[in-house]
C-alpha positions as CSV (number, residue, x, y, z in Angstrom):
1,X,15.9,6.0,-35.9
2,X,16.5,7.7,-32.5
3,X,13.8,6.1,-29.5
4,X,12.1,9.2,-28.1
5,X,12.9,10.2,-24.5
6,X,9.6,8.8,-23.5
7,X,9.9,5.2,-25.4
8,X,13.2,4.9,-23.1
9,X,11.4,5.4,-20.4
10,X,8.6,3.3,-21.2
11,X,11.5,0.7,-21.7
12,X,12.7,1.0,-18.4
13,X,9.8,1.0,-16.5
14,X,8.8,-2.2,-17.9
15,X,11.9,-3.4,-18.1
16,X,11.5,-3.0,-13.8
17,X,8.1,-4.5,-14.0
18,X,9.4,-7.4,-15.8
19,X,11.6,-7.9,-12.8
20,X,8.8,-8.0,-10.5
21,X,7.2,-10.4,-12.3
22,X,3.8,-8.3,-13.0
23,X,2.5,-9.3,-16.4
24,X,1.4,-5.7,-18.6
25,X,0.8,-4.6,-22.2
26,X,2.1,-1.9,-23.8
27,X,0.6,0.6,-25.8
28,X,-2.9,-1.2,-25.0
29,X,-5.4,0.0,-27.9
30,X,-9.1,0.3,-26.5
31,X,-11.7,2.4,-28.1
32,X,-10.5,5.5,-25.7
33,X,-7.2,6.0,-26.8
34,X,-4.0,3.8,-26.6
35,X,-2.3,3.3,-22.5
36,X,1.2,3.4,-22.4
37,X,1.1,0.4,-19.8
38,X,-1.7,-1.6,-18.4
39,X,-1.5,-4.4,-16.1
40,X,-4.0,-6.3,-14.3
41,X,-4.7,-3.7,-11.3
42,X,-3.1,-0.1,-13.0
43,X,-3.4,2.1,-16.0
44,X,0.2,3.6,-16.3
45,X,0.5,6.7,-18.3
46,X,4.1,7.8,-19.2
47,X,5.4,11.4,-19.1
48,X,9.2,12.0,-19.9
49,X,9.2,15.6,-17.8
50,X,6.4,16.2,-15.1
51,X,5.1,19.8,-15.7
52,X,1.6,21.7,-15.5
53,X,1.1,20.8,-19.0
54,X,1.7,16.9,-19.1
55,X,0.2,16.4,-15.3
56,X,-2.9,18.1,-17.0
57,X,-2.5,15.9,-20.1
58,X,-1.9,12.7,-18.3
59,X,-4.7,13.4,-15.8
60,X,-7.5,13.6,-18.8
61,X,-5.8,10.9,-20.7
62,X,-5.9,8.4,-17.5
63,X,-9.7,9.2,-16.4
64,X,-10.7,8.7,-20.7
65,X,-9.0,5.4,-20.6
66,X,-10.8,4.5,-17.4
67,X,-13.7,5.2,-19.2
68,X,-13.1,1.7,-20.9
69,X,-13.7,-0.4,-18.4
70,X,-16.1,-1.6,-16.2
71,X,-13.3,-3.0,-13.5
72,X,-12.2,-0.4,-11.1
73,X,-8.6,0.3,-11.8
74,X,-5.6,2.3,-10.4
75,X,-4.2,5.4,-12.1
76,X,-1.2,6.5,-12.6
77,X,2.1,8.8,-14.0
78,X,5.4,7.2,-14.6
79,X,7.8,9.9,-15.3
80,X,11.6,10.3,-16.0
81,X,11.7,13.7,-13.8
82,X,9.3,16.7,-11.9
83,X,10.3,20.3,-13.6
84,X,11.7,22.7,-10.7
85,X,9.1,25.1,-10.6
86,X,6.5,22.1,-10.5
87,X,8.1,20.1,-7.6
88,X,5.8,21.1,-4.9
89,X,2.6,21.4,-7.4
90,X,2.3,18.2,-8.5
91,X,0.9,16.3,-5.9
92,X,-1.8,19.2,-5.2
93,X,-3.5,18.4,-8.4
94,X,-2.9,14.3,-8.5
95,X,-4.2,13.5,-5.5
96,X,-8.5,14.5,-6.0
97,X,-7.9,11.8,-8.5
98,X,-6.2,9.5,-6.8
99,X,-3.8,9.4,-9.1
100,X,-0.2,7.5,-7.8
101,X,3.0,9.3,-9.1
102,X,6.2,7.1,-9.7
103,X,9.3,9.4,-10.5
104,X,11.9,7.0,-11.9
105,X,15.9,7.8,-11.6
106,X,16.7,10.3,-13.9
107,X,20.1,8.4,-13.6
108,X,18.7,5.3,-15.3
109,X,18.4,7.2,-18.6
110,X,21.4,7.3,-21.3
111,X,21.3,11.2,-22.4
C-alpha cells in the first residue's frame, strides 16, 4: 500500500523532531479528534499543500483539539508546501490565532 503524501510528511517531520530530541505522539486520540503530532508544549497539525481550504481546515481542527486540554498549548501547521496563489495569504489568517507555520523542504519528499 502506497503512504499518502501527508503520512510522508508526518514521517519527516518527526523523523526531524526525533533529531532534536523532543519526545511527541503521533496521531494522539483525545475525545476532540485525533492530532497529527503532539509534544509536550505544541499541537502540530499536518497539511501536505497549504491552501485556503486546508489553512481553514487546520485552523478549526487545531482550536477543537485545544479544546482538550486544560494546559495552554502552542498551535501549529506543518506543511510540505504554500499553493502560489496562497503564498502571501497565509500568514493573514494564521496569525489572530497565533498559529506558527513550519513549511518543510519540498525537496525532502520522494515524488
Amino acid at each position: 500500500m502506497k503512504a499518502s503524501k501527508e503520512k510522508i510528511l508526518e514521517d519527516i517531520f518527526c523523523a526531524d523532531i526525533d533529531r532534536r530530541g523532543v519526545q511527541y505522539s503521533r496521531q494522539y486520540k483525545c475525545k476532540k479528534g485525533r492530532i497529527d503530532i503532539l509534544t509536550e508544549s505544541t499541537i502540530y497539525e499536518l497539511k501536505y499543500e497549504l491552501n485556503r481550504y486546508n489553512i481553514q481546515t487546520a485552523i478549526g481542527q487545531l482550536l477543537i483539539y485545544k479544546l482538550n486540554f486544560t494546559k495552554e498549548y502552542k498551535l501549529a501547521i506543518v506543511t510540505a508546501k504554500i499553493a502560489e496563489n496562497f503564498q502571501r495569504d497565509y500568514l493573514d489568517i494564521t496569525e489572530p490565532f497565533n498559529i506558527m507555520v513550519i513549511c518543510l523542504s519540498e525537496n525532502s519528499f520522494p515524488f
